[in-house]
mmCIF file of the N, C-alpha and C atoms, coordinates in Angstrom:
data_MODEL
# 
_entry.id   MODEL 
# 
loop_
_atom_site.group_PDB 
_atom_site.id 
_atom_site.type_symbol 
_atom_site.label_atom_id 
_atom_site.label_alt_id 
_atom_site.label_comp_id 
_atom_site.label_asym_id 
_atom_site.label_entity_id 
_atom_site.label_seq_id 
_atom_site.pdbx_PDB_ins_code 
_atom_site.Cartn_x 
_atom_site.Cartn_y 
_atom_site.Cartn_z 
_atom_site.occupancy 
_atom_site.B_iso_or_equiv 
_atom_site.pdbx_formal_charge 
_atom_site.auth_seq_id 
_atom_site.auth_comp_id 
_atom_site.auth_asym_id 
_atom_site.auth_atom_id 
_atom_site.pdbx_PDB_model_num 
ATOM 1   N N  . UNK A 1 1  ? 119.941 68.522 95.256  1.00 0.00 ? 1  UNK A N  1 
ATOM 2   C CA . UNK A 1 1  ? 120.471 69.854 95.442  1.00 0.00 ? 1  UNK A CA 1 
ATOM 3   C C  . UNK A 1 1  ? 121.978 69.774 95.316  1.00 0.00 ? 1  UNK A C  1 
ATOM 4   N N  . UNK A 1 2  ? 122.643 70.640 94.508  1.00 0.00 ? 2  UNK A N  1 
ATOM 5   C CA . UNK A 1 2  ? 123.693 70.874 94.273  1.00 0.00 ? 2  UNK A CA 1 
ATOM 6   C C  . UNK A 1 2  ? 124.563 71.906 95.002  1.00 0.00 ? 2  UNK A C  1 
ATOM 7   N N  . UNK A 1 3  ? 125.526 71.936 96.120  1.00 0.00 ? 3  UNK A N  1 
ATOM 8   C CA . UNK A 1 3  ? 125.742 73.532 96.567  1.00 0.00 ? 3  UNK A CA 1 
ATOM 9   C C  . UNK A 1 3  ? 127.314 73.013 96.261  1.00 0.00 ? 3  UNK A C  1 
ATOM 10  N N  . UNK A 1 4  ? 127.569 72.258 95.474  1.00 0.00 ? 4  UNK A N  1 
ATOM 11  C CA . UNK A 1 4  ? 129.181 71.982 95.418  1.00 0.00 ? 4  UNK A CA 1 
ATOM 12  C C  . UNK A 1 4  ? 130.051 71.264 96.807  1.00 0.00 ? 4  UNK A C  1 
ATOM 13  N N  . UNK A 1 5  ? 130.997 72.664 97.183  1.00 0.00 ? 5  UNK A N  1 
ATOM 14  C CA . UNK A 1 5  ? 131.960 72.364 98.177  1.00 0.00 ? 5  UNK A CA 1 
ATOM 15  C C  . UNK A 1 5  ? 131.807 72.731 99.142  1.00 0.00 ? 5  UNK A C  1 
ATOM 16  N N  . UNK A 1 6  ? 130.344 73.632 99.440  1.00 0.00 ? 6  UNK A N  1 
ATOM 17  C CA . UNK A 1 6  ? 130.070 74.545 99.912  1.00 0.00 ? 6  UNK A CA 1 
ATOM 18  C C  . UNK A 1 6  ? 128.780 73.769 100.759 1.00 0.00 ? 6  UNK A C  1 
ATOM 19  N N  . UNK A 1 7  ? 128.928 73.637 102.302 1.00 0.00 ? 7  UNK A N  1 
ATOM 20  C CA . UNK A 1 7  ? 128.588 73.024 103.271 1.00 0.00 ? 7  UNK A CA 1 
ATOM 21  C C  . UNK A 1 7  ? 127.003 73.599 103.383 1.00 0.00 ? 7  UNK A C  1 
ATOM 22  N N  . UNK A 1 8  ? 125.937 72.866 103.383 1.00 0.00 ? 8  UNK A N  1 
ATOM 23  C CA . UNK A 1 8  ? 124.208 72.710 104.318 1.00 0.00 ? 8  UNK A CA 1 
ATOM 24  C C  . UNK A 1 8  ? 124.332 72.564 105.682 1.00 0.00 ? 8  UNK A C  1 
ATOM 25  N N  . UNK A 1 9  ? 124.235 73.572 106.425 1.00 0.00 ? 9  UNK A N  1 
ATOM 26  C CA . UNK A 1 9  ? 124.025 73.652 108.144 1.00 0.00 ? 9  UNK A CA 1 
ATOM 27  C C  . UNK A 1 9  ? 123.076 74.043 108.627 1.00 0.00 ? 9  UNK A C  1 
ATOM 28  N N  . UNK A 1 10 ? 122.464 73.736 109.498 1.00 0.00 ? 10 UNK A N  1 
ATOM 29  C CA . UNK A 1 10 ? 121.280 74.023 110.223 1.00 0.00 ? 10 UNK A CA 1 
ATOM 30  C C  . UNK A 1 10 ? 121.465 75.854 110.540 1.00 0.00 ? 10 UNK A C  1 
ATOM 31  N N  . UNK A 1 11 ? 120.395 76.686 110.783 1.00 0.00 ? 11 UNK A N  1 
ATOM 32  C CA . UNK A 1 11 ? 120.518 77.821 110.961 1.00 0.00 ? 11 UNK A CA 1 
ATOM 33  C C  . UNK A 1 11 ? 121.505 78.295 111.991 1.00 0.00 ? 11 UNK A C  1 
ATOM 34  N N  . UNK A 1 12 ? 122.610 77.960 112.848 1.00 0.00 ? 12 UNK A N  1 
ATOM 35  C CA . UNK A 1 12 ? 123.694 78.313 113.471 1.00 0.00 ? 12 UNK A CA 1 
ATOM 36  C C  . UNK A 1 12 ? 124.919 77.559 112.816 1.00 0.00 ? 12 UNK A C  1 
ATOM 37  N N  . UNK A 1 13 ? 124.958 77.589 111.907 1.00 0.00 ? 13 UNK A N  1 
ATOM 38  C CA . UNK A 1 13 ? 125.899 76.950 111.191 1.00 0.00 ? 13 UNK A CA 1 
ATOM 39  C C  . UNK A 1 13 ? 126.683 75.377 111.683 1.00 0.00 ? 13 UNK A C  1 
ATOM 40  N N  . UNK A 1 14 ? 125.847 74.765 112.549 1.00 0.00 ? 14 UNK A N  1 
ATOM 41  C CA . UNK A 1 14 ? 125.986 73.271 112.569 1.00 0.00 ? 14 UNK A CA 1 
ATOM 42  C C  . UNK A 1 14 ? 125.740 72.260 112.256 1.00 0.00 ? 14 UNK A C  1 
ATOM 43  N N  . UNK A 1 15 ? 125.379 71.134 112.387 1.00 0.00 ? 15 UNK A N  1 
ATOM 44  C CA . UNK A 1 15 ? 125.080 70.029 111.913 1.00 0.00 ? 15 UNK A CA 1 
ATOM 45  C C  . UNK A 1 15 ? 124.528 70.230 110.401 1.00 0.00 ? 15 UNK A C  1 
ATOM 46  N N  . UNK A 1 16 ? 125.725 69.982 109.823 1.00 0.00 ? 16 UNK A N  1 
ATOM 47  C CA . UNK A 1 16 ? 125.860 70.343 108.357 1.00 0.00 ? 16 UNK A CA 1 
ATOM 48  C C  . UNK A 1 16 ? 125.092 68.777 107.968 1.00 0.00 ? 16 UNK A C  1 
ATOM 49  N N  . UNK A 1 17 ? 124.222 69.229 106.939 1.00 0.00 ? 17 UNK A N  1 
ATOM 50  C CA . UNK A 1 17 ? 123.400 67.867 106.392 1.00 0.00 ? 17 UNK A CA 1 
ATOM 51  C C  . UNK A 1 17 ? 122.008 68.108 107.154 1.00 0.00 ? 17 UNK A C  1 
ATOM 52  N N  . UNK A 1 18 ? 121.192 67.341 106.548 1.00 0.00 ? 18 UNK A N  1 
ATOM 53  C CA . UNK A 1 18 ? 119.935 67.048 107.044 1.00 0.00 ? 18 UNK A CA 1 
ATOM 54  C C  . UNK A 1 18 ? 119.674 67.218 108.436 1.00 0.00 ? 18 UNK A C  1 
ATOM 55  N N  . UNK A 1 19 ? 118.593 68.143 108.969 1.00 0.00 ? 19 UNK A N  1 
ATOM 56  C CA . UNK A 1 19 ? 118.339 68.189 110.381 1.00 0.00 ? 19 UNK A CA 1 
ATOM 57  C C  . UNK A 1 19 ? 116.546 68.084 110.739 1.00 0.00 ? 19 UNK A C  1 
ATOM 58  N N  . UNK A 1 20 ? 116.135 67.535 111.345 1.00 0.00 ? 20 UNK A N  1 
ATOM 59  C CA . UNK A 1 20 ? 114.430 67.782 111.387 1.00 0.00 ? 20 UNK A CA 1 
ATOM 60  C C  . UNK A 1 20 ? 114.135 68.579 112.295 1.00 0.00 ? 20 UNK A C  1 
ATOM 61  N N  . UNK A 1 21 ? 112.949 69.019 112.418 1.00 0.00 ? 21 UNK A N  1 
ATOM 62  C CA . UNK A 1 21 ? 112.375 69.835 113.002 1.00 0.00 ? 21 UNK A CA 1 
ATOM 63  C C  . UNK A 1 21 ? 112.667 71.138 112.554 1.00 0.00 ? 21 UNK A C  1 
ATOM 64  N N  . UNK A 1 22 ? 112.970 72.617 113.418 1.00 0.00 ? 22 UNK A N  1 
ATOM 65  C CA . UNK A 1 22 ? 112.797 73.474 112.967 1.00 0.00 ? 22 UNK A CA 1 
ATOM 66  C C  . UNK A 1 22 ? 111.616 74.433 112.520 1.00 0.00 ? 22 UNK A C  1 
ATOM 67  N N  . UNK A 1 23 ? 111.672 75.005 110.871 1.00 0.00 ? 23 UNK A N  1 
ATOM 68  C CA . UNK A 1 23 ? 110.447 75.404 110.726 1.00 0.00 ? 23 UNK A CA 1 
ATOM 69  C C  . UNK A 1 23 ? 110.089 74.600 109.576 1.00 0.00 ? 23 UNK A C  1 
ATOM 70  N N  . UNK A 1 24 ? 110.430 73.540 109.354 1.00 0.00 ? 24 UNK A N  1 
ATOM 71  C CA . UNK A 1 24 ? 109.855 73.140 108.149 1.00 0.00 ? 24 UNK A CA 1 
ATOM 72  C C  . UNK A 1 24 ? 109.020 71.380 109.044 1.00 0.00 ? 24 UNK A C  1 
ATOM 73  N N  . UNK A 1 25 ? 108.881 71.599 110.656 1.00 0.00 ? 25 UNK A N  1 
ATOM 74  C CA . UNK A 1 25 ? 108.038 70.660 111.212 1.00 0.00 ? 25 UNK A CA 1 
ATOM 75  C C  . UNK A 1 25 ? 106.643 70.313 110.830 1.00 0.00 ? 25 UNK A C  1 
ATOM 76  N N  . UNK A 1 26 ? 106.495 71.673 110.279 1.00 0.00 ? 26 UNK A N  1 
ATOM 77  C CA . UNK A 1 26 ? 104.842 71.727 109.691 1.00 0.00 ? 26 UNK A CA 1 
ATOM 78  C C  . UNK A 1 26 ? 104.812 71.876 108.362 1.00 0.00 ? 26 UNK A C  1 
ATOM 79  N N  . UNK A 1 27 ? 105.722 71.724 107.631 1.00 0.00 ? 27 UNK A N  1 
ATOM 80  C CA . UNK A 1 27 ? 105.639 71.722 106.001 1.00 0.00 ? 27 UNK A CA 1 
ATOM 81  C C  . UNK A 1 27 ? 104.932 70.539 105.874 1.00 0.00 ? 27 UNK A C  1 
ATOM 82  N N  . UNK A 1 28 ? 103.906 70.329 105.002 1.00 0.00 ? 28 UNK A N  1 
ATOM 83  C CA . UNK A 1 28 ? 103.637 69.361 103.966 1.00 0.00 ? 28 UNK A CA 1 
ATOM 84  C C  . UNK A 1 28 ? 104.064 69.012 102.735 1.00 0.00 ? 28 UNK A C  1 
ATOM 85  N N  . UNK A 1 29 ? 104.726 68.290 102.368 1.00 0.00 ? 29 UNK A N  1 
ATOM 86  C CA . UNK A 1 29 ? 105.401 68.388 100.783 1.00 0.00 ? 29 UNK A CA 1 
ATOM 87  C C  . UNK A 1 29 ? 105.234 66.581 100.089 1.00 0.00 ? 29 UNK A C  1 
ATOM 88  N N  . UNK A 1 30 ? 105.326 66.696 98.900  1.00 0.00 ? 30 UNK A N  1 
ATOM 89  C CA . UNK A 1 30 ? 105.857 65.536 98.413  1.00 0.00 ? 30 UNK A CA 1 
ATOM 90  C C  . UNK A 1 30 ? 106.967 65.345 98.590  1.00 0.00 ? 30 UNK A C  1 
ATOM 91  N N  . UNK A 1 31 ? 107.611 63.656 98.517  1.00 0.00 ? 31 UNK A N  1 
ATOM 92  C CA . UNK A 1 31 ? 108.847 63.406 98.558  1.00 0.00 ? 31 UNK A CA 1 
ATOM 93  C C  . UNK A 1 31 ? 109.546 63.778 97.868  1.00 0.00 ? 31 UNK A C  1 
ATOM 94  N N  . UNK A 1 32 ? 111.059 64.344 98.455  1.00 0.00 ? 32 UNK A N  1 
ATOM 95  C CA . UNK A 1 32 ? 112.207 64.974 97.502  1.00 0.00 ? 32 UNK A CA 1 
ATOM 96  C C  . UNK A 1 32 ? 111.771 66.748 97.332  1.00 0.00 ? 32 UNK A C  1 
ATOM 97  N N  . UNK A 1 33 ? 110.489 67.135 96.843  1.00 0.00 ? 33 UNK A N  1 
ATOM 98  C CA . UNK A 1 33 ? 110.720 68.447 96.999  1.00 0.00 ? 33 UNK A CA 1 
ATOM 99  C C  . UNK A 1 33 ? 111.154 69.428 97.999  1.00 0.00 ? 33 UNK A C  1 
ATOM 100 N N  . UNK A 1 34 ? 111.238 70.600 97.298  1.00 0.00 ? 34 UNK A N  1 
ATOM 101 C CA . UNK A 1 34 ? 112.172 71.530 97.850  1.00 0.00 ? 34 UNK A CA 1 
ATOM 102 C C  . UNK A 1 34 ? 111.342 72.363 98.382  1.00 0.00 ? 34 UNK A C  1 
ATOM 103 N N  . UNK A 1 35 ? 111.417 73.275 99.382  1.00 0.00 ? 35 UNK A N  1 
ATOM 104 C CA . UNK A 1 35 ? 110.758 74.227 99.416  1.00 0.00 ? 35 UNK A CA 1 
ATOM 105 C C  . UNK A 1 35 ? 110.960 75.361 100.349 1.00 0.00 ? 35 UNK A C  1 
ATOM 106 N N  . UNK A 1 36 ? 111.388 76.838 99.678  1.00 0.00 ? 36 UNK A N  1 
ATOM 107 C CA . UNK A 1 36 ? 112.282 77.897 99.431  1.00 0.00 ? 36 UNK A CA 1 
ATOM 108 C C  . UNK A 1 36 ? 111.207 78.254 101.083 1.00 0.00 ? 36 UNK A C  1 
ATOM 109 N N  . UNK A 1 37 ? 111.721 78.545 102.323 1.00 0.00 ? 37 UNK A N  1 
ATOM 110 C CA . UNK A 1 37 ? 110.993 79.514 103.409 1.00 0.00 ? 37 UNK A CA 1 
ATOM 111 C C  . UNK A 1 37 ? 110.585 80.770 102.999 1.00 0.00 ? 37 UNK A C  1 
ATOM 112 N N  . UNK A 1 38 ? 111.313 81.436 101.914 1.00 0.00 ? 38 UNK A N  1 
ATOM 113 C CA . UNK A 1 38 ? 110.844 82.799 101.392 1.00 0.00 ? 38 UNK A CA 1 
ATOM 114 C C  . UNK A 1 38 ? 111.758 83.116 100.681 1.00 0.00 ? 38 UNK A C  1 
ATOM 115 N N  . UNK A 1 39 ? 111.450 84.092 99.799  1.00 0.00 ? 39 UNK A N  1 
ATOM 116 C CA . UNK A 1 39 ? 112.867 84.586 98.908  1.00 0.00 ? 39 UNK A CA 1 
ATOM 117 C C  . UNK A 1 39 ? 113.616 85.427 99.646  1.00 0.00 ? 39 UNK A C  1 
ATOM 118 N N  . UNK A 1 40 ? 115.178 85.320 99.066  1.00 0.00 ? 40 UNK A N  1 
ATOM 119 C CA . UNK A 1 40 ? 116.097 85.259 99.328  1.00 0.00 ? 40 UNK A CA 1 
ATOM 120 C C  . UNK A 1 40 ? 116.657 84.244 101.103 1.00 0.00 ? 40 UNK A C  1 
ATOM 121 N N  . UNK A 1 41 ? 116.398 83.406 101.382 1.00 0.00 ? 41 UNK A N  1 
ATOM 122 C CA . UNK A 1 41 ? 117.028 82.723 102.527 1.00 0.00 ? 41 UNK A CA 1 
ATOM 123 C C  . UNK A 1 41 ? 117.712 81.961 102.439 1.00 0.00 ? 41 UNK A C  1 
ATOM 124 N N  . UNK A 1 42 ? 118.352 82.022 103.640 1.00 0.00 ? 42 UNK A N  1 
ATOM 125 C CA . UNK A 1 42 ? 119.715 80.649 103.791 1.00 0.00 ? 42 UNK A CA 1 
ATOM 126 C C  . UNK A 1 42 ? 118.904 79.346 103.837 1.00 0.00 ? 42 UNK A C  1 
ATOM 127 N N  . UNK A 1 43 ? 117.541 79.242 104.316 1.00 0.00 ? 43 UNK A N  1 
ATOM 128 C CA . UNK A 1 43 ? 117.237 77.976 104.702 1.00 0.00 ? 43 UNK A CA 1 
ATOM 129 C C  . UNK A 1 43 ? 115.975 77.795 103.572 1.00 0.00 ? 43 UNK A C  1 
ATOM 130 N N  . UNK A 1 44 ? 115.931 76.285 103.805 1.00 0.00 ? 44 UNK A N  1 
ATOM 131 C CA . UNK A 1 44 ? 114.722 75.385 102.999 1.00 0.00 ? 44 UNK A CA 1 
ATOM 132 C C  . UNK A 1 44 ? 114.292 74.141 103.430 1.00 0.00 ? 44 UNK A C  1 
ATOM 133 N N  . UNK A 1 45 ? 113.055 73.569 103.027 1.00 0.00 ? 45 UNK A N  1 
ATOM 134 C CA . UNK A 1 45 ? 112.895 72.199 103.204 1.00 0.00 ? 45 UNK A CA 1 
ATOM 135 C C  . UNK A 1 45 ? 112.840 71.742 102.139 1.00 0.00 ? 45 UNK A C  1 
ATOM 136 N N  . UNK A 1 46 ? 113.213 70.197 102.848 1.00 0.00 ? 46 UNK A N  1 
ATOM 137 C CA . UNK A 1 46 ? 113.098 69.085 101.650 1.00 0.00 ? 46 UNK A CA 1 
ATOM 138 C C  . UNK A 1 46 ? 112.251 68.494 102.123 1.00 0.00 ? 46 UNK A C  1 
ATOM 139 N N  . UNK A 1 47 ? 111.474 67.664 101.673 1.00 0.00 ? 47 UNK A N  1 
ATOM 140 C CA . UNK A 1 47 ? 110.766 66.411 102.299 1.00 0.00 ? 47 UNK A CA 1 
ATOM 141 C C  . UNK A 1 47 ? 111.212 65.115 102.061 1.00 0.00 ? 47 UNK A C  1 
ATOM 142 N N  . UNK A 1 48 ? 110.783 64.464 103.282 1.00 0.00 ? 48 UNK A N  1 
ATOM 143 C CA . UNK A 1 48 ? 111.683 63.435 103.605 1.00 0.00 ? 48 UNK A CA 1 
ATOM 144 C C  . UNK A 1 48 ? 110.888 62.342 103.571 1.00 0.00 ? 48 UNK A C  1 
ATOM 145 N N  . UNK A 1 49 ? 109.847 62.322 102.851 1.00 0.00 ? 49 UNK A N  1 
ATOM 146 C CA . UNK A 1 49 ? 109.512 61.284 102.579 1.00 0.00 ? 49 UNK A CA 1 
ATOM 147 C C  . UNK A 1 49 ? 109.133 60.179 103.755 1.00 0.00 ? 49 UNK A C  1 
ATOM 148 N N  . UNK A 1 50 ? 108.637 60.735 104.952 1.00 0.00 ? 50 UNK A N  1 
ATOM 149 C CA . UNK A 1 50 ? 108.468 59.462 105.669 1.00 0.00 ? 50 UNK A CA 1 
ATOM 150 C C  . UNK A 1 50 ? 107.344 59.092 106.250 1.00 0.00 ? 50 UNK A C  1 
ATOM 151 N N  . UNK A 1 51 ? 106.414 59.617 105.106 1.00 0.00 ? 51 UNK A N  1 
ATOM 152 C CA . UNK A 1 51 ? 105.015 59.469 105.384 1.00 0.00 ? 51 UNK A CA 1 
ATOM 153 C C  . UNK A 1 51 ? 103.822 60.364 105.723 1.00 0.00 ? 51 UNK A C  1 
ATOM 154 N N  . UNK A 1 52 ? 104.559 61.450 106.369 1.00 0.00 ? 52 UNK A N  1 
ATOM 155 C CA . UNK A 1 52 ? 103.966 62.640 107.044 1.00 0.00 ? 52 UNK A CA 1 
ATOM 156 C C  . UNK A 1 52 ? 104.050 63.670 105.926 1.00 0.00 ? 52 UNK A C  1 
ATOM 157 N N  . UNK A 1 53 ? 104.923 63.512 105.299 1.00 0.00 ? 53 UNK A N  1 
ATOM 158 C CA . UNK A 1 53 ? 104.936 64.339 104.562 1.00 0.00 ? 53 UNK A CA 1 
ATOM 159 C C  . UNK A 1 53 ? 105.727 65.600 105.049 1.00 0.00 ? 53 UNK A C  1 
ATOM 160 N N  . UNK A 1 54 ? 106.167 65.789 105.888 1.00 0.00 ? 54 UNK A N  1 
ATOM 161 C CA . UNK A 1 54 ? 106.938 66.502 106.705 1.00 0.00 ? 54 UNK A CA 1 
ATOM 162 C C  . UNK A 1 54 ? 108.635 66.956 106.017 1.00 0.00 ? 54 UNK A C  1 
ATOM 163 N N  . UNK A 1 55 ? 108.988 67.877 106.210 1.00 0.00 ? 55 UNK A N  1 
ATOM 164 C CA . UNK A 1 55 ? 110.307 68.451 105.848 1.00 0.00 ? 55 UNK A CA 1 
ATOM 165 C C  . UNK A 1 55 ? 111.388 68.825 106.707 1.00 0.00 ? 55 UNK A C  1 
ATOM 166 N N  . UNK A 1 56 ? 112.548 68.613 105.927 1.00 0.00 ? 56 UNK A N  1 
ATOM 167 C CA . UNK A 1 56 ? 113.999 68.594 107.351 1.00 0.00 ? 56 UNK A CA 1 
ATOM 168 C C  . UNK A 1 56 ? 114.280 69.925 106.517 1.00 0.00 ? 56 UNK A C  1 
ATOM 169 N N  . UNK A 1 57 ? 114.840 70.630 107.972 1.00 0.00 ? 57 UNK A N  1 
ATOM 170 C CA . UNK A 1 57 ? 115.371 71.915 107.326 1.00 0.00 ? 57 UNK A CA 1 
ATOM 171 C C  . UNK A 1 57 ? 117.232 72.087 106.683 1.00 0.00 ? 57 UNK A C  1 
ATOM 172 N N  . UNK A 1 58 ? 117.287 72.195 105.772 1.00 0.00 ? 58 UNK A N  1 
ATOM 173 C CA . UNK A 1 58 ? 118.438 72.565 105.115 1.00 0.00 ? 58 UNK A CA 1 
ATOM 174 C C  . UNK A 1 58 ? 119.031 73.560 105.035 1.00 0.00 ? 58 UNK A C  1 
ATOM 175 N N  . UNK A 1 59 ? 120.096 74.164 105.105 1.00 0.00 ? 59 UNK A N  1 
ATOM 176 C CA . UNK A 1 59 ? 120.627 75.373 105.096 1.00 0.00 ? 59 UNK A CA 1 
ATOM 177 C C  . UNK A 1 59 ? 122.075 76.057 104.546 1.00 0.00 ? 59 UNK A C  1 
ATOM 178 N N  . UNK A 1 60 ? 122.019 76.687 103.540 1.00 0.00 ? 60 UNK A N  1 
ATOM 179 C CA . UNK A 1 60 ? 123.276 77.236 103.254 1.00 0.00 ? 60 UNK A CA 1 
ATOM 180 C C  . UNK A 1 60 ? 124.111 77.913 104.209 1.00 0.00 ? 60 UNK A C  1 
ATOM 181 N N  . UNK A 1 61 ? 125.372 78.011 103.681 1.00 0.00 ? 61 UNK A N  1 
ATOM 182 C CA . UNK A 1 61 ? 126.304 78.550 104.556 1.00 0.00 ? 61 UNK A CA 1 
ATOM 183 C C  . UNK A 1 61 ? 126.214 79.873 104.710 1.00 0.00 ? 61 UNK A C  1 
ATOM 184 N N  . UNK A 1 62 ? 126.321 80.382 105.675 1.00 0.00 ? 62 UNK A N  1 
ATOM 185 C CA . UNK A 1 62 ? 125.980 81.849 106.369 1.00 0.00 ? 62 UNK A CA 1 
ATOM 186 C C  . UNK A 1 62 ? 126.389 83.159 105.623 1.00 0.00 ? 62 UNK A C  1 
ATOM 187 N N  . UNK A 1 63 ? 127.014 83.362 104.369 1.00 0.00 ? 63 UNK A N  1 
ATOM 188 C CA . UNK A 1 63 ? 127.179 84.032 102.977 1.00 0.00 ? 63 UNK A CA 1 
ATOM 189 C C  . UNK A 1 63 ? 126.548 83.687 102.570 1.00 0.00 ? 63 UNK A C  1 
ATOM 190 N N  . UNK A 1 64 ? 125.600 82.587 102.183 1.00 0.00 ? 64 UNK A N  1 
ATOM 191 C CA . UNK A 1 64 ? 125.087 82.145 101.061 1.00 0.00 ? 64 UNK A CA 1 
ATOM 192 C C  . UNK A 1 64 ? 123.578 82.163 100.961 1.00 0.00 ? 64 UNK A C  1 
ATOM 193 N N  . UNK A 1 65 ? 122.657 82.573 99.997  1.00 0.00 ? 65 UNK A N  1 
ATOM 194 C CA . UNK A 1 65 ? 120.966 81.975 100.293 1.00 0.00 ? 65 UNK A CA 1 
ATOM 195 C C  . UNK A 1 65 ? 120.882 80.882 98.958  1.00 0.00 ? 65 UNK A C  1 
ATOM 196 N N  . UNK A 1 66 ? 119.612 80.646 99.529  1.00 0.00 ? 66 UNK A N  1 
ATOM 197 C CA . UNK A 1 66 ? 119.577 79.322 98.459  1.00 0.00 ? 66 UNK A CA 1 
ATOM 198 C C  . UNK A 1 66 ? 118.506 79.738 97.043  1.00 0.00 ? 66 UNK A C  1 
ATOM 199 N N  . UNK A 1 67 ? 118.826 79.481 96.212  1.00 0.00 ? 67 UNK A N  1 
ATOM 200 C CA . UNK A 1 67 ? 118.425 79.656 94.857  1.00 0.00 ? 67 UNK A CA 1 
ATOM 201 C C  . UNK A 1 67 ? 117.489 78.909 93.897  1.00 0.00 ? 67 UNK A C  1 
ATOM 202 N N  . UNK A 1 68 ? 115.937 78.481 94.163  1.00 0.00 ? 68 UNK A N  1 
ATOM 203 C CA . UNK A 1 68 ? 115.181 77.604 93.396  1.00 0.00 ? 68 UNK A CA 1 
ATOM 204 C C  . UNK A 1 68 ? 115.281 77.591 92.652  1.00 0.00 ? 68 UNK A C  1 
ATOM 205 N N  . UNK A 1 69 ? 115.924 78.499 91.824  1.00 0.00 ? 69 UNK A N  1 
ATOM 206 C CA . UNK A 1 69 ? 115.817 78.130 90.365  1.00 0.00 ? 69 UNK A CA 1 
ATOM 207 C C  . UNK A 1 69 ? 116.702 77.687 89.346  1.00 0.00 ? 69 UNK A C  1 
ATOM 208 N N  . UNK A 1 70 ? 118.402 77.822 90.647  1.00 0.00 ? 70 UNK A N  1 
ATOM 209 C CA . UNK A 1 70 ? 119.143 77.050 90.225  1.00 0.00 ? 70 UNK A CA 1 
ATOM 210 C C  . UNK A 1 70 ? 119.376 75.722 91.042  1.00 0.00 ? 70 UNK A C  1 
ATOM 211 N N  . UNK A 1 71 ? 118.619 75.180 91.825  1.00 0.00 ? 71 UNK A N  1 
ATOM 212 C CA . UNK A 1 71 ? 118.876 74.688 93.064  1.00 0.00 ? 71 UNK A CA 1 
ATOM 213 C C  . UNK A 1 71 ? 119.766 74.227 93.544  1.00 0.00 ? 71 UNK A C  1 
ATOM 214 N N  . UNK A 1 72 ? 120.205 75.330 93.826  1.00 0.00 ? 72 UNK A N  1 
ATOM 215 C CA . UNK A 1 72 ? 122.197 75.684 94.722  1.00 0.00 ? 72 UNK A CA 1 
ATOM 216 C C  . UNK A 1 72 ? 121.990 76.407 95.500  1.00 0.00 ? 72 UNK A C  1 
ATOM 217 N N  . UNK A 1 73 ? 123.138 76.857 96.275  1.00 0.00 ? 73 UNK A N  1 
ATOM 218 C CA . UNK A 1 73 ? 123.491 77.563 97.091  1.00 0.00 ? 73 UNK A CA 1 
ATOM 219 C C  . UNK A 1 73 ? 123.835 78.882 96.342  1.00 0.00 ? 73 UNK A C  1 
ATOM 220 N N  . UNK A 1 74 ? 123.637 79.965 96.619  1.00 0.00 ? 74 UNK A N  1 
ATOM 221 C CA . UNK A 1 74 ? 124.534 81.274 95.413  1.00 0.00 ? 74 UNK A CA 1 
ATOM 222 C C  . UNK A 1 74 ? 124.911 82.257 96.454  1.00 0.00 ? 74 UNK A C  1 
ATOM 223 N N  . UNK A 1 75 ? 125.530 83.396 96.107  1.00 0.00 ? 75 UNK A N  1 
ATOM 224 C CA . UNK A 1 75 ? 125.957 84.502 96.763  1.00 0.00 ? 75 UNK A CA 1 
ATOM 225 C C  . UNK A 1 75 ? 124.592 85.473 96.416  1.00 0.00 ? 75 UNK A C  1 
ATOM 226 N N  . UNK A 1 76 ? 124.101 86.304 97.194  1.00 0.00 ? 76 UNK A N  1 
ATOM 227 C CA . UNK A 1 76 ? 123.018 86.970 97.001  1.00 0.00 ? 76 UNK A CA 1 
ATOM 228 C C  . UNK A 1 76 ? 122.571 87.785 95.717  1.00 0.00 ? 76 UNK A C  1 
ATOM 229 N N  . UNK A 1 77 ? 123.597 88.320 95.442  1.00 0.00 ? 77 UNK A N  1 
ATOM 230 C CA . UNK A 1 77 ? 123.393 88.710 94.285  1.00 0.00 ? 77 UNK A CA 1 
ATOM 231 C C  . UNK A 1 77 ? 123.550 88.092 93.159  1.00 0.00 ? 77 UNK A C  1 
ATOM 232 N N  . UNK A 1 78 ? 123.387 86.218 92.990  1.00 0.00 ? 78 UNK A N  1 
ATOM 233 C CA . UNK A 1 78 ? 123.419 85.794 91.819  1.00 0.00 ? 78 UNK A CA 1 
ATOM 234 C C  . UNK A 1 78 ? 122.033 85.171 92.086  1.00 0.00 ? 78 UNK A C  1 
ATOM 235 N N  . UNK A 1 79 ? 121.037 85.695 93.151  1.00 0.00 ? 79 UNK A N  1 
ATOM 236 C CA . UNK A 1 79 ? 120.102 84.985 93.055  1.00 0.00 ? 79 UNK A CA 1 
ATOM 237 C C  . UNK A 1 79 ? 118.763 86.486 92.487  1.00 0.00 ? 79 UNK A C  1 
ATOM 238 N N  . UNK A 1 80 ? 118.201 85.830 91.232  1.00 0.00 ? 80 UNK A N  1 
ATOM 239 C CA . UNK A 1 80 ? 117.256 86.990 91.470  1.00 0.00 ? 80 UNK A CA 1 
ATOM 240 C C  . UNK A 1 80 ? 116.312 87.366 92.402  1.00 0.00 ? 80 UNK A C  1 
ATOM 241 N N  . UNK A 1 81 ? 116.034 86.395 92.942  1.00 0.00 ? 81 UNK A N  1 
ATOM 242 C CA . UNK A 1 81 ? 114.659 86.559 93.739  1.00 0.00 ? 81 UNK A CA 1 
ATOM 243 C C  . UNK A 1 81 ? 115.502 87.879 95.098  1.00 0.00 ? 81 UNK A C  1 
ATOM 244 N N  . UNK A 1 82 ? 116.601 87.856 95.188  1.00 0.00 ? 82 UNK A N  1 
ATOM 245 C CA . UNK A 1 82 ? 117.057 88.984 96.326  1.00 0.00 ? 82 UNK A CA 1 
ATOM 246 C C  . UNK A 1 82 ? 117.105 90.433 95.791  1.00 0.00 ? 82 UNK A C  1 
ATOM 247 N N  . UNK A 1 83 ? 116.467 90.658 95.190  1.00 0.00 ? 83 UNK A N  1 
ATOM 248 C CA . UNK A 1 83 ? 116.237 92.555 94.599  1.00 0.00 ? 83 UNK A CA 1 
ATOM 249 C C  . UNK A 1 83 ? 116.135 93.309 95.341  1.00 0.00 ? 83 UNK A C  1 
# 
C-alpha cells in the first residue's frame, strides 16, 4: 500500500502503522491482502499472515478514505466508490 507522506492510524488517529485487533479480528484473508471494511472508509485490513489468517486494521488519515483500486489513501472525491 502506497499512501505516500500521508500517515496509517488506527481509527482515533494513533498508533500510526499496523495495529491488531479491532474489526478486522475476525477477517479471514490470505497473506498480504487487502480488504476495503466498505466503500468509501478510512479503515482496512491487511492480513498478516500469521497463520490465522487474521487481519490488522489500517487506517487513513482522518481526511482521507482508502481507495482499492488505487491502493492509496485519496481525498473522497478521488475515490469512486464514494458517490
Amino acid at each position: 500500500m502506497d499512501c505516500g507522506d500521508r500517515p496509517i492510524c488506527d481509527e482515533d488517529d494513533d498508533n500510526c502503522g499496523a495495529t491488531s485487533g479491532g474489526s478486522c479480528s475476525e477477517v479471514i484473508c490470505e497473506e498480504g491482502e487487502m480488504i476495503e471494511l466498505g466503500p468509501c472508509e478510512r479503515c482496512l485490513c491487511q492480513c498478516t499472515g500469521d497463520g490465522e489468517g487474521e487481519g490488522d486494521e489500517l487506517c487513513c488519515s482522518e481526511d482521507l478514505v482508502w481507495d482499492p483500486s488505487q491502493g492509496a489513501c485519496v481525498e473522497e472525491d478521488e475515490n469512486p466508490g464514494c458517490d
